[in-house]
SEVO-76819 format. One line per field, with one value per residue: residue in one letter; x negated, y negated, z of N, C-alpha, C in turn; residue number from 0. Coordinates in steps of 0.2 Angstrom, whole numbers, plus 5000, padded with zeros to 4 digits. Layout:
N
residuo	[A;...]
n.xx	[X;...]
n.yy	[Y;...]
n.zz	[Z;...]
ca.xx	[X;...]
ca.yy	[Y;...]
ca.zz	[Z;...]
c.xx	[X;...]
c.yy	[Y;...]
c.zz	[Z;...]
num	[NUM;...]
This chain:
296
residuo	[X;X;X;X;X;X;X;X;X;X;X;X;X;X;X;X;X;X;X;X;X;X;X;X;X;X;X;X;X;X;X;X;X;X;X;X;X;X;X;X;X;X;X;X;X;X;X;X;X;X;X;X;X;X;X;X;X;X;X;X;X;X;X;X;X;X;X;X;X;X;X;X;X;X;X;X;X;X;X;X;X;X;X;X;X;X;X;X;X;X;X;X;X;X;X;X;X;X;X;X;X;X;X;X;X;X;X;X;X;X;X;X;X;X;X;X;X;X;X;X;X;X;X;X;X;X;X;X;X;X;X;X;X;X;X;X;X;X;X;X;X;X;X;X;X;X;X;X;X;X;X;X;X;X;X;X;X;X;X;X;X;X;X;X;X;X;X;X;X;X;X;X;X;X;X;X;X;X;X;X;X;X;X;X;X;X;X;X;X;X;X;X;X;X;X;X;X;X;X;X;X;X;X;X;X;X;X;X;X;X;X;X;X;X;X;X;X;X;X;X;X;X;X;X;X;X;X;X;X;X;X;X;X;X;X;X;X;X;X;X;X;X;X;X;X;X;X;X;X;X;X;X;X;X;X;X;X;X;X;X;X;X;X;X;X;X;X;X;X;X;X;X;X;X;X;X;X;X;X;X;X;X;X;X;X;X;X;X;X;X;X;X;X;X;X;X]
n.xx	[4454;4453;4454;4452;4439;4433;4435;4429;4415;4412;4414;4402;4391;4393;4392;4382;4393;4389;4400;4410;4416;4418;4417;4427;4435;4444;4455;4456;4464;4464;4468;4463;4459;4461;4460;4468;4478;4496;4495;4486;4490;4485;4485;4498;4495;4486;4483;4490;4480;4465;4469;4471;4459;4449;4455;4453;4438;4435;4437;4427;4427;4422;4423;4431;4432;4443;4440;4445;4445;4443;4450;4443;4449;4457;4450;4437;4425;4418;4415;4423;4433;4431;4428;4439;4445;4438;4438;4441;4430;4418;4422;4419;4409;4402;4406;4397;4383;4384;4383;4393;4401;4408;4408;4419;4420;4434;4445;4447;4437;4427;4415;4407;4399;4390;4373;4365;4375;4379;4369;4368;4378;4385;4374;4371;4378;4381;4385;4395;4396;4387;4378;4369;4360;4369;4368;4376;4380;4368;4356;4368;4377;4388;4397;4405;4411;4415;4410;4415;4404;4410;4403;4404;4411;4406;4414;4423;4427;4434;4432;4439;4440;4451;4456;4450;4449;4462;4465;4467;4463;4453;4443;4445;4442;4436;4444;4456;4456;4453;4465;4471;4466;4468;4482;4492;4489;4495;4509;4514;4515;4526;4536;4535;4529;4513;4513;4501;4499;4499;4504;4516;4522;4533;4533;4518;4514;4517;4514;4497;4497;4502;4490;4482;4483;4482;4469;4463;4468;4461;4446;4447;4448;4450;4457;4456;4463;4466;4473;4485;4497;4505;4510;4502;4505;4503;4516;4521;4513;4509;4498;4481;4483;4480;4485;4481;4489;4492;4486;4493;4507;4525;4528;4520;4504;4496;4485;4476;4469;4457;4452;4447;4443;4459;4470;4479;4492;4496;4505;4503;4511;4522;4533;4548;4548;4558;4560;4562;4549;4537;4525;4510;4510;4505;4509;4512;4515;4516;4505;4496;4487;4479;4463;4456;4469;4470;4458;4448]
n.yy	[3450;3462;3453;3446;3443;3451;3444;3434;3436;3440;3429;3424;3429;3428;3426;3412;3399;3385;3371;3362;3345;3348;3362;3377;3390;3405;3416;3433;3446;3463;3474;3485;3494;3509;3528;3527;3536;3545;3540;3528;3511;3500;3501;3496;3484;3481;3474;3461;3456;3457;3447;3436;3434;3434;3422;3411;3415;3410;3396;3394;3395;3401;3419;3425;3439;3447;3457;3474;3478;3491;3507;3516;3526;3535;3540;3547;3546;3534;3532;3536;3528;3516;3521;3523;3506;3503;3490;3480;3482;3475;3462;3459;3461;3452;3441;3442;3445;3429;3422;3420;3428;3435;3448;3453;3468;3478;3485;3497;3497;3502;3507;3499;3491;3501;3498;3507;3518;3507;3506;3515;3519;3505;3499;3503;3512;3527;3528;3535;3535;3530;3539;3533;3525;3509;3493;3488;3479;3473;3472;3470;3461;3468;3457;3453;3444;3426;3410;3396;3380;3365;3352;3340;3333;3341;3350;3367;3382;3397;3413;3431;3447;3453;3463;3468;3470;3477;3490;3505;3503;3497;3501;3513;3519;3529;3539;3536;3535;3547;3555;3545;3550;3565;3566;3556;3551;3560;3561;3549;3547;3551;3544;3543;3532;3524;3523;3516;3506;3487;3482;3490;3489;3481;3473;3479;3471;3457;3456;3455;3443;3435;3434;3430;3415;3413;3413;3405;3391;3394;3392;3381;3383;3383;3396;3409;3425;3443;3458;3459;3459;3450;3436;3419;3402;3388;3379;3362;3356;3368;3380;3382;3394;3405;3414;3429;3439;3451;3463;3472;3471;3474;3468;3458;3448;3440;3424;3415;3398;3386;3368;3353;3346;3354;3365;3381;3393;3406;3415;3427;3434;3446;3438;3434;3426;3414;3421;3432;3440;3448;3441;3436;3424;3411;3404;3391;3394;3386;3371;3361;3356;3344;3348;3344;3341;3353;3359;3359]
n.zz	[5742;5728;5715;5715;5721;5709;5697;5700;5701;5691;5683;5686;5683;5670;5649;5644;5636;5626;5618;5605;5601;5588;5587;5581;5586;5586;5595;5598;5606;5612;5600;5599;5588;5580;5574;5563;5563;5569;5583;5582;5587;5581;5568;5558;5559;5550;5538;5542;5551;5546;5533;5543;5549;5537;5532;5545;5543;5532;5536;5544;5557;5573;5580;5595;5601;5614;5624;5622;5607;5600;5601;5614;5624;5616;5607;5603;5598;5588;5577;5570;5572;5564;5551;5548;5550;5538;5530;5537;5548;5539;5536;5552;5551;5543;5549;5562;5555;5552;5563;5571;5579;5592;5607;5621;5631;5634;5646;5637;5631;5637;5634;5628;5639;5640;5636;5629;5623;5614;5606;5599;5591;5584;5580;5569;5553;5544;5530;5517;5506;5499;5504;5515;5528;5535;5541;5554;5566;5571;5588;5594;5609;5621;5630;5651;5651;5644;5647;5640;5638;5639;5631;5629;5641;5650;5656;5660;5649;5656;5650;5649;5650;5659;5666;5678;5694;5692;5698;5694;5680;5683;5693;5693;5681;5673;5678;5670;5659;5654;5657;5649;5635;5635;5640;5638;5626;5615;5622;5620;5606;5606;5612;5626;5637;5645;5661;5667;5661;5658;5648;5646;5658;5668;5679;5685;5675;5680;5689;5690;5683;5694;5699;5692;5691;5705;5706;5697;5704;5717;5711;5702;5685;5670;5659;5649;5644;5641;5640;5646;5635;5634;5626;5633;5636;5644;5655;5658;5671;5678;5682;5671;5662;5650;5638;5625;5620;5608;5596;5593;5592;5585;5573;5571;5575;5589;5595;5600;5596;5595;5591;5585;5598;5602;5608;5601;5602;5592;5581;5570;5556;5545;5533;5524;5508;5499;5489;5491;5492;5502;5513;5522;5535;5545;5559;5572;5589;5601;5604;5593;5609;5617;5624;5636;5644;5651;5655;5668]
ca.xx	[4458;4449;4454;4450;4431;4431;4435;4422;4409;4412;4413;4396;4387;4395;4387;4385;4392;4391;4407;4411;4423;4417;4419;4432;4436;4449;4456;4460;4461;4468;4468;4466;4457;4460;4458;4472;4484;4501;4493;4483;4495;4484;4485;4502;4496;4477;4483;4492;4475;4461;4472;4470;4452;4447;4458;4447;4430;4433;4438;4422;4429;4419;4429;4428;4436;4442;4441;4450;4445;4443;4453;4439;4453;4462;4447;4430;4419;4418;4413;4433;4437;4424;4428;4446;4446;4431;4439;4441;4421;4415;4424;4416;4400;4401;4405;4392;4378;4384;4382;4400;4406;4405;4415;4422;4423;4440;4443;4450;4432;4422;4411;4402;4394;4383;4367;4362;4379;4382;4367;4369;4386;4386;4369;4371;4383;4381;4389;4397;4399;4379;4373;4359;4362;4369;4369;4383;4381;4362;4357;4374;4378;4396;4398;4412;4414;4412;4409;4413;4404;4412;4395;4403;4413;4404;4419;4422;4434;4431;4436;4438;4447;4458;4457;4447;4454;4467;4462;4469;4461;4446;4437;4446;4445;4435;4449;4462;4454;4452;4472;4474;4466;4472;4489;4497;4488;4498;4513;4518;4516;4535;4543;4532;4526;4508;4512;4495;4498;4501;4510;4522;4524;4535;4531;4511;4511;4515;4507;4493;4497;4502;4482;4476;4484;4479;4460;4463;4470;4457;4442;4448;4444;4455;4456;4459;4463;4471;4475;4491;4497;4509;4508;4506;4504;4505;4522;4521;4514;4507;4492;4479;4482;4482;4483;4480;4494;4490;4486;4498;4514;4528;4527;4515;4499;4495;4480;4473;4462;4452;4448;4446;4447;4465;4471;4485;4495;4497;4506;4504;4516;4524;4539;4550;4548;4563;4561;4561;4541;4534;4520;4508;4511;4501;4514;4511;4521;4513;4504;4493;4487;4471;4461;4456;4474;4468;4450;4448]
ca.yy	[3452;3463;3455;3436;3443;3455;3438;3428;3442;3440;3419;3421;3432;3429;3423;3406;3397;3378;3370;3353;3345;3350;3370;3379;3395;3410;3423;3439;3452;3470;3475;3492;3499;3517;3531;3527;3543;3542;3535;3521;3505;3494;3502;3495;3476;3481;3470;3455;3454;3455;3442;3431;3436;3431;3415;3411;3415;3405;3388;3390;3398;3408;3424;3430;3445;3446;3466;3479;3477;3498;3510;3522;3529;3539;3542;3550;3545;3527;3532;3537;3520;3511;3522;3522;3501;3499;3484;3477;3480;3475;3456;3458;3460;3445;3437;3443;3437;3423;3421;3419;3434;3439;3454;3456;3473;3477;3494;3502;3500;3499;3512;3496;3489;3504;3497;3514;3517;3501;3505;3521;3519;3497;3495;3505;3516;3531;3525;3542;3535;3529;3544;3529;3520;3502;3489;3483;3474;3477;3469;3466;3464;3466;3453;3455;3436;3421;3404;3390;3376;3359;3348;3331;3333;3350;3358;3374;3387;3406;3418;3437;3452;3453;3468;3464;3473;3479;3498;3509;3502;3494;3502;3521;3518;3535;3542;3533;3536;3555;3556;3544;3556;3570;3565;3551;3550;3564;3558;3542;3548;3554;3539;3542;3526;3524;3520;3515;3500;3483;3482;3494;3488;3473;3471;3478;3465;3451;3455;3453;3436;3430;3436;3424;3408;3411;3411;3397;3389;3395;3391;3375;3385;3385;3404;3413;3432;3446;3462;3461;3459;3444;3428;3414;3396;3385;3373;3353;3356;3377;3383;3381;3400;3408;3425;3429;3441;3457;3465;3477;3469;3479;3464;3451;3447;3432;3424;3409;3394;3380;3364;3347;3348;3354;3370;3382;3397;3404;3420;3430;3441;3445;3436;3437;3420;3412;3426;3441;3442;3449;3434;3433;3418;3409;3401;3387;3395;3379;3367;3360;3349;3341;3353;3338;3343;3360;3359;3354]
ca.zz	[5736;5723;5708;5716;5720;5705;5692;5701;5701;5681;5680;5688;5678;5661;5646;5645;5627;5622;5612;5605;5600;5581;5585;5579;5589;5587;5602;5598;5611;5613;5595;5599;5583;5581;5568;5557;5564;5572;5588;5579;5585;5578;5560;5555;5559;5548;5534;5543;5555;5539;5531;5547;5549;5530;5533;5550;5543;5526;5538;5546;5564;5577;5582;5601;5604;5622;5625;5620;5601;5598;5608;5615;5628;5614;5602;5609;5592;5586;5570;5564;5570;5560;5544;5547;5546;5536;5528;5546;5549;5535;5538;5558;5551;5540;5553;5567;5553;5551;5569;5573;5580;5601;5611;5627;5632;5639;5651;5633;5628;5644;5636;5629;5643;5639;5630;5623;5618;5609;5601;5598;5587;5583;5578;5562;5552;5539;5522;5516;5498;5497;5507;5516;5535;5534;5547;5555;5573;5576;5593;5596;5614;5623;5636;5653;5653;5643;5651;5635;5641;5634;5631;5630;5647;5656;5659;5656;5650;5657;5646;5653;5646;5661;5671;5682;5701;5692;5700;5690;5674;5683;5697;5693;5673;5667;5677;5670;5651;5655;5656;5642;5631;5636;5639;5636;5618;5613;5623;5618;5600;5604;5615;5633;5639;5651;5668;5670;5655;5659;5642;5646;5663;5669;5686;5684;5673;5684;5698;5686;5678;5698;5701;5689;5695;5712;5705;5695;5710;5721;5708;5698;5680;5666;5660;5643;5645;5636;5643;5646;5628;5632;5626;5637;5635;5651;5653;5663;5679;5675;5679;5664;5661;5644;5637;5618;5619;5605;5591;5591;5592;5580;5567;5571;5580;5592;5598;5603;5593;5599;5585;5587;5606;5604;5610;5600;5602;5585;5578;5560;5555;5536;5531;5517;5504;5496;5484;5495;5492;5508;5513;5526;5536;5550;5565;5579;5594;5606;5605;5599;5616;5619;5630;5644;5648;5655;5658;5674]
c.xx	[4453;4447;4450;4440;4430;4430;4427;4417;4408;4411;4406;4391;4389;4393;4389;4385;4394;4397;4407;4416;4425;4419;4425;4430;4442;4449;4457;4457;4465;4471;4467;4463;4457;4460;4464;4476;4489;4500;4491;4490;4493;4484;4491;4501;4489;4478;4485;4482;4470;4464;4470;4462;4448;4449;4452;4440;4429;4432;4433;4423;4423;4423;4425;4435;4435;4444;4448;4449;4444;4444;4450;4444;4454;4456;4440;4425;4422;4418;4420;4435;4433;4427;4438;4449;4441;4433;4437;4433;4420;4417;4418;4410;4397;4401;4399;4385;4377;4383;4387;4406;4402;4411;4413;4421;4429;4439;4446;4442;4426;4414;4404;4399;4389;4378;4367;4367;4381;4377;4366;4374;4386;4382;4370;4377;4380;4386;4390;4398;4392;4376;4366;4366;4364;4370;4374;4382;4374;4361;4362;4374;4387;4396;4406;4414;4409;4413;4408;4412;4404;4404;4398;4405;4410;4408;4420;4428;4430;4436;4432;4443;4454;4459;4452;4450;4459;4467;4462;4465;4454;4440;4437;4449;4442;4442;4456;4460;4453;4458;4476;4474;4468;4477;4493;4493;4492;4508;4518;4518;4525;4538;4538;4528;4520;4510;4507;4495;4502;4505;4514;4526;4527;4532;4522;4509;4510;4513;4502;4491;4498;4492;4479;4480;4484;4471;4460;4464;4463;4446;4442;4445;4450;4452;4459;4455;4466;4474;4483;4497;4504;4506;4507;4501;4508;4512;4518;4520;4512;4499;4488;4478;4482;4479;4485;4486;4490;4488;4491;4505;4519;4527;4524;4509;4499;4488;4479;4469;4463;4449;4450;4448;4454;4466;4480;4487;4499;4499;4507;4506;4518;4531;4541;4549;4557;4564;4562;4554;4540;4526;4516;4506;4507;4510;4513;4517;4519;4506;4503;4491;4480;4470;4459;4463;4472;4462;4450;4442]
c.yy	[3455;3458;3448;3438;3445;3447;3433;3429;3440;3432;3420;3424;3432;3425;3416;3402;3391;3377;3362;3351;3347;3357;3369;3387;3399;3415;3427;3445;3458;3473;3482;3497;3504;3522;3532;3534;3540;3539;3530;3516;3499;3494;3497;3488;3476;3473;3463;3453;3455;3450;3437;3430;3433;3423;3411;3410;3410;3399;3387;3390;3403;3412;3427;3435;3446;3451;3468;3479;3487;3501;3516;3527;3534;3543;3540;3547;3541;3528;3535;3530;3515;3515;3520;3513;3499;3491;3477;3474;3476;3465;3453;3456;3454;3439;3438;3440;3432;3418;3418;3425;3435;3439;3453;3463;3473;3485;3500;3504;3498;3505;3504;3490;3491;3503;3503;3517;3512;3504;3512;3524;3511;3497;3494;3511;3521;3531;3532;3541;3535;3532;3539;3527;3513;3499;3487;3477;3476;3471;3468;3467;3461;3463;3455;3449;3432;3416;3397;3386;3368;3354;3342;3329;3336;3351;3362;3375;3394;3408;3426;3441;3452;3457;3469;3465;3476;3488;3502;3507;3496;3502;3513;3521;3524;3539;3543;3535;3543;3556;3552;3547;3562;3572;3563;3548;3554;3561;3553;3540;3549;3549;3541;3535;3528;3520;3515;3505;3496;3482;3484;3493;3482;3471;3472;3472;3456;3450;3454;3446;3431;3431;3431;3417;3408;3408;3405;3391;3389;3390;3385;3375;3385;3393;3407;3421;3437;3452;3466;3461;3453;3438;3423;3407;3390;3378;3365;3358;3364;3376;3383;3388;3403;3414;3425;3433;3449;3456;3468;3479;3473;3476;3458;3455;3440;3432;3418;3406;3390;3375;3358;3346;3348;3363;3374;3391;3400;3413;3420;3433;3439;3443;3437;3428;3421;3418;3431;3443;3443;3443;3437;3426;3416;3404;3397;3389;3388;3377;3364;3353;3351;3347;3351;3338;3348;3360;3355;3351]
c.zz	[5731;5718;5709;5716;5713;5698;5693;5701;5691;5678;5683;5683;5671;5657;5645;5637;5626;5616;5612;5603;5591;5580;5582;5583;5590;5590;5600;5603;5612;5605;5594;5592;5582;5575;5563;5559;5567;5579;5586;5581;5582;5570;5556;5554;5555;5544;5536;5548;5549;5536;5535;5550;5544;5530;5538;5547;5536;5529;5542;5556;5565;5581;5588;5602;5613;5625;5622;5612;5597;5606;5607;5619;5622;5609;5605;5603;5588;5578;5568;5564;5566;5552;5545;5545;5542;5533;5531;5547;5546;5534;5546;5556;5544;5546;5560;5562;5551;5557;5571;5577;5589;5605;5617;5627;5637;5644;5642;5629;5631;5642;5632;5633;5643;5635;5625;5620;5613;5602;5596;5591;5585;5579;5568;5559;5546;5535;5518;5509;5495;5499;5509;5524;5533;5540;5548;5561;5574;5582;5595;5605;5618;5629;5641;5652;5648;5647;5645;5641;5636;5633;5632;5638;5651;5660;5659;5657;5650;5653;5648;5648;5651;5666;5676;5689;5699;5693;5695;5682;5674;5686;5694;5684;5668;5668;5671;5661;5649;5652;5649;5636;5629;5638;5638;5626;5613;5615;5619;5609;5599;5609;5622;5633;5644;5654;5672;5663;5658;5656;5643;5654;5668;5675;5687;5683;5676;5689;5694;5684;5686;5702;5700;5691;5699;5708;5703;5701;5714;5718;5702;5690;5677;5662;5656;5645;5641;5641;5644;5642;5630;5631;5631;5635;5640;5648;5658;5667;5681;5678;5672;5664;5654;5640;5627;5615;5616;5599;5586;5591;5583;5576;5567;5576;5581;5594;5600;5598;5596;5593;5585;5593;5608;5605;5606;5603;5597;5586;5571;5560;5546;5536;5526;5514;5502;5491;5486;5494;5500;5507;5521;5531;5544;5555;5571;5584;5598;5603;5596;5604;5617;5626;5635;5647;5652;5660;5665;5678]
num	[0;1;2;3;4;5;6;7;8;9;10;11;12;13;14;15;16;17;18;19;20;21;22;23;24;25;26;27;28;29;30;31;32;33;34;35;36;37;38;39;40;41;42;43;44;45;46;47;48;49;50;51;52;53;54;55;56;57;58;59;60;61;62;63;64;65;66;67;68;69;70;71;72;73;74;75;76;77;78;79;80;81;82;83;84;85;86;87;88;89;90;91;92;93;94;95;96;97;98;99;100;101;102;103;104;105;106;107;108;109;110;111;112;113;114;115;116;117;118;119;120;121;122;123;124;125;126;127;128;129;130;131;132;133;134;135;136;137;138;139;140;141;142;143;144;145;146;147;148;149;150;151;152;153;154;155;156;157;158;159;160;161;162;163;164;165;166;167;168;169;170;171;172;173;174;175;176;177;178;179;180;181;182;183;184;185;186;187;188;189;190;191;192;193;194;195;196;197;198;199;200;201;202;203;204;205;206;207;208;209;210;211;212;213;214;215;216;217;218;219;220;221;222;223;224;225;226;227;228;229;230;231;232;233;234;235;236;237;238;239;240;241;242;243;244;245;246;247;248;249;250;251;252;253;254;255;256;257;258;259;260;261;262;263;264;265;266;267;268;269;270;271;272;273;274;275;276;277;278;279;280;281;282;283;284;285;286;287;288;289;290;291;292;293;294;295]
């Protein structure tokens, strides 16, 4: 089965990152950044996610993004999506020297795999107010797979963006990126849905989600992913599977954190207060539970 070698082609070679039970670690994956037009889906959630990001970075969290974090499919020059969130950046790159910051690429932005492109467009940016280059990610490098490795137990949790065998959005993914540009970016401006989307796709998507708990199964990993923008948090008796869910939910985002070797499932979205004041508010969907529950 592709997806079962393709996944474990990615646990072998992925980078490998020590955790204790001192970390502190938040998921976000599929966030989609795009140039602020009526395609951008992640524009409407900018403020709930910089809110959650500046929260995160104050307590002292390292942020892995698990692919898909800029949507290179709809938008060919990275520099509108960089100026379009600069606020956005301008958090990442506090975090990246603070030596807190490390991406996944997903297939939405498989173009960084490419060294020369990362560095091409990451390293550095041209500041359009200051007329000078400023740094943003230099060195940075985008991983397909991480491999936390717990240090007091040596267990480990792989973390993967997700598509992975999924053909259509793996193996035939310029194709598939060709079309989203050129047709379904325009498209689904007005109500068309991609086919090719696991999001938009109910059955897709659970052939995908039944993929990863054969591996697990076959590979005895517990296994944080995103891709297919639904939340999951394993029940009694489950696979230790779980997915960060999106960015680009109509009024929230969800993700994943990791502190005090416990594990949650958390959404931010804007509520109203007793006053009617709009708020930005943090939400435990599950847990949290000790990760020696998962880890296998």
């Amino acid at each position: 089965m592709k997806t079962m070698s393709r996944l474990s082609k990615a646990y072998e070679s992925a980078y490998r990152m020590p955790f204790n039970q001192n970390s502190k670690l938040i998921f976000f994956s599929d966030v989609h950044r795009g140039d602020n037009s009526f395609s951008d889906e992640f524009a409407h959630n900018q403020n709930i996610y910089l809110h959650a990001m500046n929260y995160y970075f104050n307590q002292g969290f390292t942020y892995i993004e698990v692919g898909d974090g800029d949507e290179l499919w709809e938008h060919s020059d990275f520099k509108h999506v960089r100026f379009a969130h600069d606020d956005v950046f301008n958090v990442l790159k506090q975090y990246y020297e603070s030596g807190r910051f490390h991406a996944l690429y997903g297939n939405h932005n498989m173009d960084f795999k490419n060294h020369s492109y990362v560095k091409s467009n990451l390293e550095n940016y041209f500041d359009e107010f200051t007329d000078t280059y400023e740094n943003l990610f230099p060195g940075v490098i985008f991983h397909e797979a991480i491999v936390l490795c717990h240090e007091p137990s040596g267990k480990e949790i792989f973390v993967v963006h997700g598509h992975q065998g999924d053909f259509i959005n793996d193996q035939a993914w310029p194709f598939t990126k060709f079309l989203n540009r050129h047709l379904w970016h325009y498209l689904h401006v007005v109500g068309f849905t991609n086919p090719a989307s696991p999001a938009k796709n109910l059955h897709k998507r659970h052939k995908i989600e039944i993929n990863f708990t054969k591996w697990i199964k076959a590979n005895h990993k517990m296994l944080i992913v995103g891709h297919t923008h639904r939340p999951k948090f394993p029940g009694e008796g489950d696979e230790p599977y779980f997915n960060t869910g999106s960015c680009i939910f109509p009024r929230n985002i969800t993700g994943i954190e990791i502190e005090n070797d416990t594990i949650s499932l958390i959404d931010w979205r804007t509520r109203p207060d007793d006053e009617g004041r709009l708020c930005i508010v943090r939400r435990v969907i599950h847990g949290p539970e000790l990760l020696e529950k998962f880890m296998k």
